[in-house]
N, C-alpha and C positions, 0 to 999 in steps of 0.2 A: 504493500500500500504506500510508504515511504516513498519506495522507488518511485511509482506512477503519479506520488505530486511532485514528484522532481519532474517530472516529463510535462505536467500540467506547467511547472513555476517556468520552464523554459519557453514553451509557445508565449506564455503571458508575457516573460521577459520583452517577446518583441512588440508589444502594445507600448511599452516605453521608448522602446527606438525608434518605432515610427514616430514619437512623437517629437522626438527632434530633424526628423526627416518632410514636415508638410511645411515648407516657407519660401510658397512659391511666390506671395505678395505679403509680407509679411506687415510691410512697413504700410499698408493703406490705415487712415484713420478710425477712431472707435466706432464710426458705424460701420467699418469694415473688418473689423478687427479678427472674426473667425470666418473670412473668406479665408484665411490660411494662416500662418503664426504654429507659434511652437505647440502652443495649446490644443492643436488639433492632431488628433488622434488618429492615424490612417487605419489604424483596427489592427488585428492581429498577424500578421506575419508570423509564422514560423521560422526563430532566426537559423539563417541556413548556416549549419557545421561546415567543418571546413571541404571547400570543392563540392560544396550544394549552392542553389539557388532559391530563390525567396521571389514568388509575385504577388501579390495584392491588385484588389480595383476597391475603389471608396466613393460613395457616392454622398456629399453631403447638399443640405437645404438649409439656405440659414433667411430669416424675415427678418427685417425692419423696419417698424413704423412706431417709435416712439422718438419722443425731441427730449435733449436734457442738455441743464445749462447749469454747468459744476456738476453738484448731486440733486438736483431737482429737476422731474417732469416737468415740460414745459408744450404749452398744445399750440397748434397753427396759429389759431385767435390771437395768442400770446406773443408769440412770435410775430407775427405779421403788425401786432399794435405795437411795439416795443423797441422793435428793429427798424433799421432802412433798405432792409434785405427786400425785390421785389419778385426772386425767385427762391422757392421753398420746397426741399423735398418731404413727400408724402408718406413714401415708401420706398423699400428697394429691393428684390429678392435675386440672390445670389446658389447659383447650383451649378456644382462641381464637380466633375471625375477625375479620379485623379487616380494615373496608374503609377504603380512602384516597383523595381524590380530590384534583389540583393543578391550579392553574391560572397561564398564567404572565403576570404583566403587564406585562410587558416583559422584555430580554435579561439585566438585573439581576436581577429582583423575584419571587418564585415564592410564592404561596401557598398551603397545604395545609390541609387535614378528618383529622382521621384518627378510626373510630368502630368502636370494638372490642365484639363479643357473646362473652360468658364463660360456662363451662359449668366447674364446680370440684367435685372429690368428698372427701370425706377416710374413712379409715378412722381409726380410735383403740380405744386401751384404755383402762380404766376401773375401779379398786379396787374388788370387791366391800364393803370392810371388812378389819380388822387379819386378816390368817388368812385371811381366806376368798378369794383368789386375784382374777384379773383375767378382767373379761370383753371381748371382740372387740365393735365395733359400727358400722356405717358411719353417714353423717350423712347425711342428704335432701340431695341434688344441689342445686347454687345456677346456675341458667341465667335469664342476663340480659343485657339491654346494660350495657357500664362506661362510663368517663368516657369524652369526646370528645376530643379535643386539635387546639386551630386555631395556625396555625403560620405565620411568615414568612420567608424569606430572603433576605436581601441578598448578593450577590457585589462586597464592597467593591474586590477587588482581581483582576486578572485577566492575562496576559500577551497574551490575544489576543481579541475578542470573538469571533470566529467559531471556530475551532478551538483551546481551550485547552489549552496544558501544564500551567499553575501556575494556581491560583487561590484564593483568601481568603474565606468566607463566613460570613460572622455570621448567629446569628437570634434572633429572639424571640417568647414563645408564652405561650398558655397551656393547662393540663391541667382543664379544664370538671367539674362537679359531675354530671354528667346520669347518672351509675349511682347506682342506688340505696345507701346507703351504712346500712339501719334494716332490713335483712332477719333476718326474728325464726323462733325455734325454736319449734315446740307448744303450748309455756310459755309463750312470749310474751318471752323472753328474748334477746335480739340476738344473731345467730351470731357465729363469729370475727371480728375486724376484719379478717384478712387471707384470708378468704374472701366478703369481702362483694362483690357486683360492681365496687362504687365505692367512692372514697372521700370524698365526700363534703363535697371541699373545692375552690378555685379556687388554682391552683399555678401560678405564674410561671417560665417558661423560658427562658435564655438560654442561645447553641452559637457555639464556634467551629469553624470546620471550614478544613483545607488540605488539597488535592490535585496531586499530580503528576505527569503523564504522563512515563514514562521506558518507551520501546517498548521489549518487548511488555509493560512492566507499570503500573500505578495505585498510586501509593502514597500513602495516606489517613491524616491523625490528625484526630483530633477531641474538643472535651472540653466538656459539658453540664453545667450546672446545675440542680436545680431546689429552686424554694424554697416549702416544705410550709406551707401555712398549717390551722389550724384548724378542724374543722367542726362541725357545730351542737350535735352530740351531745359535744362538747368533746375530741374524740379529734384528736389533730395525729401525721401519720407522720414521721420525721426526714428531715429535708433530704439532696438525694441527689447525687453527682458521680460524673460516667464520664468515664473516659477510653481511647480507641479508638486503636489502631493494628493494621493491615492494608497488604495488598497484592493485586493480582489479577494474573494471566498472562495472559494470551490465547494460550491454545493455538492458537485459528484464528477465523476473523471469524465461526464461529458457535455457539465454545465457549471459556469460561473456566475455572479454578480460582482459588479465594480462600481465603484464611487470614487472622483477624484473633486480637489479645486486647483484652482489656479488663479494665481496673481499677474497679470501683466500689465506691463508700464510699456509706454509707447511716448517718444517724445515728439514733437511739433514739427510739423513741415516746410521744406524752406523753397520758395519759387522764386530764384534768385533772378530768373528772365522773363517774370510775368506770364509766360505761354498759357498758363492753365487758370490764372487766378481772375476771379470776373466779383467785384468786392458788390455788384446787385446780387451775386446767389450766395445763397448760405453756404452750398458744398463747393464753390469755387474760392471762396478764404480760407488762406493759410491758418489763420487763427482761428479757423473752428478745427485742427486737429490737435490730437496728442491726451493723454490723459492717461487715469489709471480705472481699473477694474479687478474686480475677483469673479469668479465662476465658479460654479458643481456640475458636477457631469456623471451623473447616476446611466446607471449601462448593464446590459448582461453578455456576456458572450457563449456560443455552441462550437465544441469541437462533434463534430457529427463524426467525422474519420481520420484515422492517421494523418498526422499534419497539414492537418486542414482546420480553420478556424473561420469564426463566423461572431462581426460585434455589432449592434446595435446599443446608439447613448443618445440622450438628450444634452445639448449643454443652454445654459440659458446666467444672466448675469445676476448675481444679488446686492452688487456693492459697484456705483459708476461714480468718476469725480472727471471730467471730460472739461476742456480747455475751452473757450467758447460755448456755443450752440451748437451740438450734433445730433445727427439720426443715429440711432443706439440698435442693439440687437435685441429683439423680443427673446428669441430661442433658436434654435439651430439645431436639426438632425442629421444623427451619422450613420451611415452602414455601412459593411465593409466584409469583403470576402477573403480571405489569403492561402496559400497552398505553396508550401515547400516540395523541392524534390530534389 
């Protein structure tokens, strides 16, 4: 019985590594904040031993329709009387595949792809003029591939090479340019920044990760970095930090429950060439980004067969203090398939 939650504590091990493997936009602001980020969980990968391979597909849904300005709900009314903003977003729904693939070079060493396709909508309102009321209008769908992110893992510290209780794993990555980051409106005018597939820049990342098998359960922290650099159009998102704590049960050797939270901090956006900033809409000012947050993310997972895993979570925020006026995330769903071989 031992043995076979060690086999359990290993497949779960890789719910943690994927979680410093999804930062394919990391840097977008808090209303975008679980379109990608360290916080997002690609689901279970079974991490591939050495001269195995590791694939996943993850499909997540995340909604936004709430405004908050610091830690306070804030409604359109409110906004629209308060502000000189004449355009305001509504809503925004963000849905993502995101495929992973790992390979492992040894009992140490694991390297990972991860290549996420983005489909983003927004509704908004819009000032007719002083008096003349607000009009409703949705924006053309933005469906694309986003940034890539290649990723490595070292397991510098471990108690057992073959069946682990405790172990220590560093990484380092990076988050690739390859979404388009210049997708333009009718006009010819560049959409939101934080609706663009990409961002447009090459972002360096570094994770530490620990884990501890304590039967029947896995206890996980973890804390990411990642550091935004600039892209061509002069627009830099702020630099990002998570920090992850969780645990999983093992109900039985072919069913879990998981709970985690998370803190991330996200710092403020800088458009140093104007391209993207329009200071009549709310999501076109740099000073409605950056902020902090906490999250839960209650979840179960199924291994139905040998190294195969199967997660479904909820994550949703309980704790925002956001920079300006933003659109926030209501909740956000994840599924996710993985299969080692």
């Amino acid at each position: 019985m031992v043995r076979r939650y060690r086999k359990i504590s290993i497949s779960l091990f890789t719910v943690l590594i994927t979680l410093l493997l999804a930062s394919s936009s990391f840097a977008a602001g808090l209303c975008c904040q679980l379109s990608s980020g360290v916080q997002e969980s690609l689901s279970g990968v079974a991490a591939p031993a050495s001269e195995e391979i590791s694939v996943q597909f993850t499909y997540s849904f995340t909604r936004m329709d709430k405004l908050k300005q610091g830690t306070s709900a804030k409604s359109l009314d409110e906004a629209s009387a308060s502000t000189s903003y004449t355009s305001l977003p509504v809503s925004m729904d963000m849905i993502k595949y995101t495929f992973t693939a790992g390979y492992g070079f040894s009992s140490r060493f694991k390297g990972f792809v991860s290549i996420p396709y983005l489909r983003n909508t927004m509704n908004m309102t819009m000032s007719n003029g002083v008096g003349l009321g607000w009009m409703d209008m949705t924006m053309e769908p933005i469906s694309a591939t986003g940034d890539a992110t290649v990723m490595g893992l070292y397991r510098i510290y471990t108690d057992s090479e073959i069946w682990p209780n405790k172990a220590l794993t560093a990484g380092i990555g990076v988050k690739t340019a390859t979404g388009s980051s210049t997708e333009t409106t009718s006009s010819g005018k560049y959409i939101h920044a934080h609706m663009q597939p990409g961002t447009g820049s090459w972002d360096p990342l570094v994770s530490l990760l620990y884990t501890q098998m304590a039967n029947p359960f896995l206890l996980r922290a973890d804390v990411t970095h990642q550091f935004s650099t600039r892209n061509r159009q002069g627009y830099e998102f702020g630099d990002s930090t998570a920090v992850n704590l969780g645990a999983t049960y093992a109900v039985s050797s072919e069913f879990n429950v998981c709970a985690g939270m998370t803190y991330l901090h996200l710092g403020s956006a800088s458009d140093r060439d104007g391209n993207y900033t329009n200071l009549n809409s709310l999501m076109d000012d740099p000073a409605n980004t950056g902020g902090d947050s906490l999250w839960v993310s209650p979840g179960i997972q199924v291994l139905p067969i040998k190294n195969a895993m199967v997660e479904m979570k909820v994550q949703f925020p309980v704790w925002e203090d956001v920079n300006g006026i933003q659109l926030v995330t209501r909740y956000r769903l994840v599924i996710g398939m993985a299969y080692r071989f």
